[in-house]
C-alpha positions as CSV (number, residue, x, y, z in Angstrom):
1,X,5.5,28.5,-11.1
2,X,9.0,29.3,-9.9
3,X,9.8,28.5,-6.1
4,X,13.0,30.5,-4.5
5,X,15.3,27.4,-2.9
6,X,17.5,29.4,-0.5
7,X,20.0,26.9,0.0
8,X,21.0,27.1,-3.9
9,X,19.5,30.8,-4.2
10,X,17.7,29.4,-7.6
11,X,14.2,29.4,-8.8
12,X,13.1,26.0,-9.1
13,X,9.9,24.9,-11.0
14,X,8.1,21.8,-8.7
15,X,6.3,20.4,-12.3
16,X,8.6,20.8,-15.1
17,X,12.2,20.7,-13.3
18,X,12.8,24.3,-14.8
19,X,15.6,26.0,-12.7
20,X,17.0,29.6,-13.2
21,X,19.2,32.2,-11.3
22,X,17.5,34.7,-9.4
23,X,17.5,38.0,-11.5
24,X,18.7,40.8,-9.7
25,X,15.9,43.2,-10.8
26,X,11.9,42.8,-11.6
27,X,12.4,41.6,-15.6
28,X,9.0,43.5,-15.8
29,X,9.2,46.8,-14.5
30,X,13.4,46.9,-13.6
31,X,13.2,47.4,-10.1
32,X,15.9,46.2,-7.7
33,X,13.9,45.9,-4.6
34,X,13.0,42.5,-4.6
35,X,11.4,40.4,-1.7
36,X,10.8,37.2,-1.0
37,X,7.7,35.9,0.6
38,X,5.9,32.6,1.8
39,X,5.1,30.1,3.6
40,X,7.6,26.9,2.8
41,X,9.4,24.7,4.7
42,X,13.1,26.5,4.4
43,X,11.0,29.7,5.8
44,X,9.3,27.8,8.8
45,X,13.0,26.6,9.8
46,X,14.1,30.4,9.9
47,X,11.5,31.4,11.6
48,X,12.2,28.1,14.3
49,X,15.4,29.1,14.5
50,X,14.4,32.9,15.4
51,X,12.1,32.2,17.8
52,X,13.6,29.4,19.5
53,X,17.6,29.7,19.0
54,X,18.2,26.6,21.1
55,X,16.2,23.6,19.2
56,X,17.1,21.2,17.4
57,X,15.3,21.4,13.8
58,X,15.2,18.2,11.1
59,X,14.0,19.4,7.9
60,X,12.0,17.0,5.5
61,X,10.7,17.9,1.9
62,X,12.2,17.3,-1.6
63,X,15.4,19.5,-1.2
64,X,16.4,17.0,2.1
65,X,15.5,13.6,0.8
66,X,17.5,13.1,-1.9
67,X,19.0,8.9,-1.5
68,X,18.8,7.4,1.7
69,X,18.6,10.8,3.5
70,X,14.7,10.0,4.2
71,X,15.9,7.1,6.0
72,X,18.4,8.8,8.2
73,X,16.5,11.9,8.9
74,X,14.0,9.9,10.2
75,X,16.4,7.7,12.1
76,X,18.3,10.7,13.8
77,X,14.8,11.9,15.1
78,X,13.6,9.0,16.5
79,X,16.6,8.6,18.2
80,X,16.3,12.0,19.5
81,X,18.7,13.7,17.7
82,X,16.3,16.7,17.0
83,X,13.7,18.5,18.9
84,X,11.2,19.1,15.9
85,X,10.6,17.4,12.6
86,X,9.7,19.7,9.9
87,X,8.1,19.0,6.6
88,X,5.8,18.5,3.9
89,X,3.0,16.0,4.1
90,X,5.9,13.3,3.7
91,X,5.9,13.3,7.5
92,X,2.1,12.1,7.9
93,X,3.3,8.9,6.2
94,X,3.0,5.9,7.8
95,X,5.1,7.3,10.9
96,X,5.2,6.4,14.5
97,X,7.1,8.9,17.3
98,X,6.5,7.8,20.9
99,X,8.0,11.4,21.6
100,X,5.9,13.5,19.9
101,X,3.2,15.5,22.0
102,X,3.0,18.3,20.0
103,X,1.4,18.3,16.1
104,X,1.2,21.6,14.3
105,X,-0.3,22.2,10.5
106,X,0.0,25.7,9.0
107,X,-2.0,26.8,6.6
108,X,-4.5,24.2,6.9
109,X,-7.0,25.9,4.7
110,X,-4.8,25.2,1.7
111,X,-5.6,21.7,1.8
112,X,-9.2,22.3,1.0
113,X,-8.3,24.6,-2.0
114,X,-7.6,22.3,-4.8
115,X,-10.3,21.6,-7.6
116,X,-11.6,18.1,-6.7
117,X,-14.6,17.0,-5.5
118,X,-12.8,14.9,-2.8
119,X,-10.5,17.9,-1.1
120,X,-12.5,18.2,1.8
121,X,-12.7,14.3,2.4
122,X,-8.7,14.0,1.8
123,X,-8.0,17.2,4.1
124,X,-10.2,15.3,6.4
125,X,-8.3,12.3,6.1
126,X,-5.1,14.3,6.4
127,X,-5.7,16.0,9.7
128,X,-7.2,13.2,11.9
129,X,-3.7,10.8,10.6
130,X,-1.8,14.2,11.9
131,X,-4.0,13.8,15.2
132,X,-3.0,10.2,15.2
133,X,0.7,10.8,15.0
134,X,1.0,12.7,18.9
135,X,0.6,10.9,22.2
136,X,0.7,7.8,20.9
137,X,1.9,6.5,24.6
138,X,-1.1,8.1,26.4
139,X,1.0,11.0,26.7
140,X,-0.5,14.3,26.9
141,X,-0.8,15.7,23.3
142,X,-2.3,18.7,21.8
143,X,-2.5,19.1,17.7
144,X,-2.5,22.7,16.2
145,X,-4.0,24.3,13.2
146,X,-3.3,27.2,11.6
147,X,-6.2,28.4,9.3
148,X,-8.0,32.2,8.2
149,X,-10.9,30.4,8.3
150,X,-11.8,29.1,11.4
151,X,-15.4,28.9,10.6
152,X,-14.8,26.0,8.7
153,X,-17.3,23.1,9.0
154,X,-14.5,20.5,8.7
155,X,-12.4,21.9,11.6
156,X,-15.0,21.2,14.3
157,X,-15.9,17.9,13.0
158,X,-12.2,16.2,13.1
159,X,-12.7,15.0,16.8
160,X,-16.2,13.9,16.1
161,X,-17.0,10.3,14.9
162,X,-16.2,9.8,10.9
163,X,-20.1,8.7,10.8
164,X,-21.1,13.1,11.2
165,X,-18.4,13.6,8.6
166,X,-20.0,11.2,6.3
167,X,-23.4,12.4,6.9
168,X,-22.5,15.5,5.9
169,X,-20.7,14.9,2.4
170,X,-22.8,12.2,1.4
171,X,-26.2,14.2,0.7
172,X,-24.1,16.4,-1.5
173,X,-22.4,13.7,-3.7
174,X,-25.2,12.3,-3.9
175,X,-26.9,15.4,-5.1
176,X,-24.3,16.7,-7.9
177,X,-24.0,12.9,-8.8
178,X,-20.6,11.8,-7.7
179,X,-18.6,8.9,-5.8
180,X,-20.0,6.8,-4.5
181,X,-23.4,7.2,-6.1
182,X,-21.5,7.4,-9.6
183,X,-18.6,6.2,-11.0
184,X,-16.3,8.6,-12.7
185,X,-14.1,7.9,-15.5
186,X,-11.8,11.0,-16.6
187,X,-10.6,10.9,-19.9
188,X,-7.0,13.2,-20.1
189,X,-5.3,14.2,-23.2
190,X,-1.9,15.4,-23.4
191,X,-0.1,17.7,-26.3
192,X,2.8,20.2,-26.2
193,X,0.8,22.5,-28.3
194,X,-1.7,24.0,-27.3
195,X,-4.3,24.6,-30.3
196,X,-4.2,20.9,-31.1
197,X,-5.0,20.1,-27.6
198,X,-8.0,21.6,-27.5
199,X,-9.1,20.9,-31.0
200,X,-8.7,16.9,-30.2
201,X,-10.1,17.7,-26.6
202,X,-13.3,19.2,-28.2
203,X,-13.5,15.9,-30.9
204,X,-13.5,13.4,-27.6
205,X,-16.6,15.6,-26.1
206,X,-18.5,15.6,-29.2
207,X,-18.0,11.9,-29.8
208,X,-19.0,10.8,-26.3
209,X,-22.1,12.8,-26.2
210,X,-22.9,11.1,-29.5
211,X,-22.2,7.6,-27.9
212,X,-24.6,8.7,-24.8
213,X,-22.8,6.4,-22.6
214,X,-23.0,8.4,-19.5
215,X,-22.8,12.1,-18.7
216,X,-20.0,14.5,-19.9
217,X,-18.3,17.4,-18.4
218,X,-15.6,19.2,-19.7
219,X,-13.4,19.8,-21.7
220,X,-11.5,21.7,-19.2
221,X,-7.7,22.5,-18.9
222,X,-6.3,20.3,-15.4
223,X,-5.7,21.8,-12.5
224,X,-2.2,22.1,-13.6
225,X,-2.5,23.0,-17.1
226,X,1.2,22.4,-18.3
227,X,3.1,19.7,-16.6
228,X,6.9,19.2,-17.8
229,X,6.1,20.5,-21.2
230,X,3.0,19.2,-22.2
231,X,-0.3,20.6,-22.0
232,X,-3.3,18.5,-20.1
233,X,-6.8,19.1,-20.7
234,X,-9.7,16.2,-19.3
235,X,-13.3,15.2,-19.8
236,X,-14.9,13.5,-16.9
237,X,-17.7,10.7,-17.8
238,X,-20.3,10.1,-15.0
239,X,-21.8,6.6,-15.2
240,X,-24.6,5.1,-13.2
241,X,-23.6,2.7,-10.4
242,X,-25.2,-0.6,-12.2
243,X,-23.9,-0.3,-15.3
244,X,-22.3,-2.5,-17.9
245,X,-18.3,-1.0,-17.4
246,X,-17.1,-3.7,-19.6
247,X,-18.5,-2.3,-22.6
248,X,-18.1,0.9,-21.7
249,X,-14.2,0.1,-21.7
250,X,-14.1,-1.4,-24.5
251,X,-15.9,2.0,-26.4
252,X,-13.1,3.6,-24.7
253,X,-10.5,1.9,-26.5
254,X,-12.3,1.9,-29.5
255,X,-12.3,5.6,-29.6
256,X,-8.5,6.0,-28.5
257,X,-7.6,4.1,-31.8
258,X,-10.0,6.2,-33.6
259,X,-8.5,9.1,-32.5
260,X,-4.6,8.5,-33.0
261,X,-5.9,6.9,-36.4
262,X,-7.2,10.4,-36.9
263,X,-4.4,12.6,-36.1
264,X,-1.6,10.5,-36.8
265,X,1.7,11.8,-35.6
266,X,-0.2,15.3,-34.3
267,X,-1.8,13.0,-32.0
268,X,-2.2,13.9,-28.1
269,X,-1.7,11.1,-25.7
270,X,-4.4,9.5,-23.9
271,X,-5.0,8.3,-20.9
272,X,-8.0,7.0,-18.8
273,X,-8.4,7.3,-14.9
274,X,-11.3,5.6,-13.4
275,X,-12.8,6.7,-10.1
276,X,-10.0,9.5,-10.5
């Protein structure tokens, strides 16, 4: 995926590093009228700076922290030295502005989007630190979320005690068999072709079902399928709470040797997460 960078007027890949100059027509159908579109930090500021000509904007994401910069950016705002800080989720780190009344998260309902079990506990997470980070004086603070989906169940529960958030994930993780009534232990392989990928990827499922140490699902390409030129595909193994882990690591490794014995130099990489 290829983000435009305004400040360098290049296309930028986030995962690989890939950069490019912008073309000056469509390279698939040759037309010249291009636009860009979105939502990212450099087209917040324009629109700050629209909108309100006479604040004082700090921007924080990759392009801005490059050295020491996160240091001083975020020394020059707490001493005043900008109305707003602007930024990624960098800025819900750890961070403590007397100053701040005023919290505002766009497009909230990305946070929920990703393919993991845990999203809506982590958004969660996310948004009540963000609630955390205005009126931390007992000044009068408000926190603002942008979201198309306002119906959300998450949204009206983020003032509430965590106890009603936790009663409502739990029954569901407990139903489809995940943390923490199971443990998880994803198995990810790693190849810059393709075809072997998934060939090796489809020998680790059919091995572990044959060792029946725990449920298997996958294999499945990750969520981002191609990450600075290799391929990623992963296996996730459910085991039972009360279960001997020891031995189940040891198999593990066991297997990984079996496997690079197998393919030699054609070999993927493997690596284990546990409770991923």
């Amino acid at each position: 995926t290829l983000t435009y960078h305004k400040r360098t007027h290049r296309l930028l890949c986030h995962y690989c590093g890939h950069s490019e100059v912008v073309p000056a027509r469509c390279p698939v159908c040759g037309g010249t009228h291009l636009q860009f579109s979105g939502i990212g930090t450099e087209r917040v500021e324009e629109q700050l700076q629209t909108f309100f000509p006479h604040i004082r904007v700090l921007r924080l994401d990759r392009d801005t922290v490059s050295g020491h910069a996160h240091e001083q950016l975020i020394a020059a705002f707490e001493r005043g030295e900008a109305d707003v800080l602007l930024g990624t989720q960098m800025v819900t780190k750890g961070l403590d502005f007397p100053r701040v009344t005023l919290v505002g998260v766009l497009y909230a309902d990305s946070l929920l989007g990703r393919v993991d079990f845990r999203a809506e506990e982590r958004a969660y997470q996310l948004l009540v630190q963000l609630m955390g980070r205005a009126g931390r004086q007992g000044l009068r603070s408000h926190i603002v979320i942008q979201t198309f989906k306002p119906e959300t169940p998450l949204f009206s529960l983020l003032e509430a005690p965590y106890e009603a958030f936790a009663e409502k994930v739990l029954p569901l993780r407990r139903q489809y068999g995940y943390p923490p009534f199971r443990r998880l232990i994803e198995v990810r392989l790693l190849h810059r072709q393709p075809q072997l990928l998934e060939t090796q990827a489809a020998y680790w499922a059919e091995v572990l079902q044959k060792l029946q140490i725990g449920q298997i699902l996958g294999p499945v390409y990750a969520e981002i399928p191609r990450l600075r030129g290799y391929y990623q595909m992963q296996l996730l193994l459910k085991l039972p709470i009360q279960h001997p882990y020891l031995s189940v690591r040891e198999t593990l490794q066991k297997t990984a040797q079996a496997h690079y014995s197998r393919w030699g130099s054609h070999s993927a990489r493997v690596v284990f997460h546990v409770d991923p």
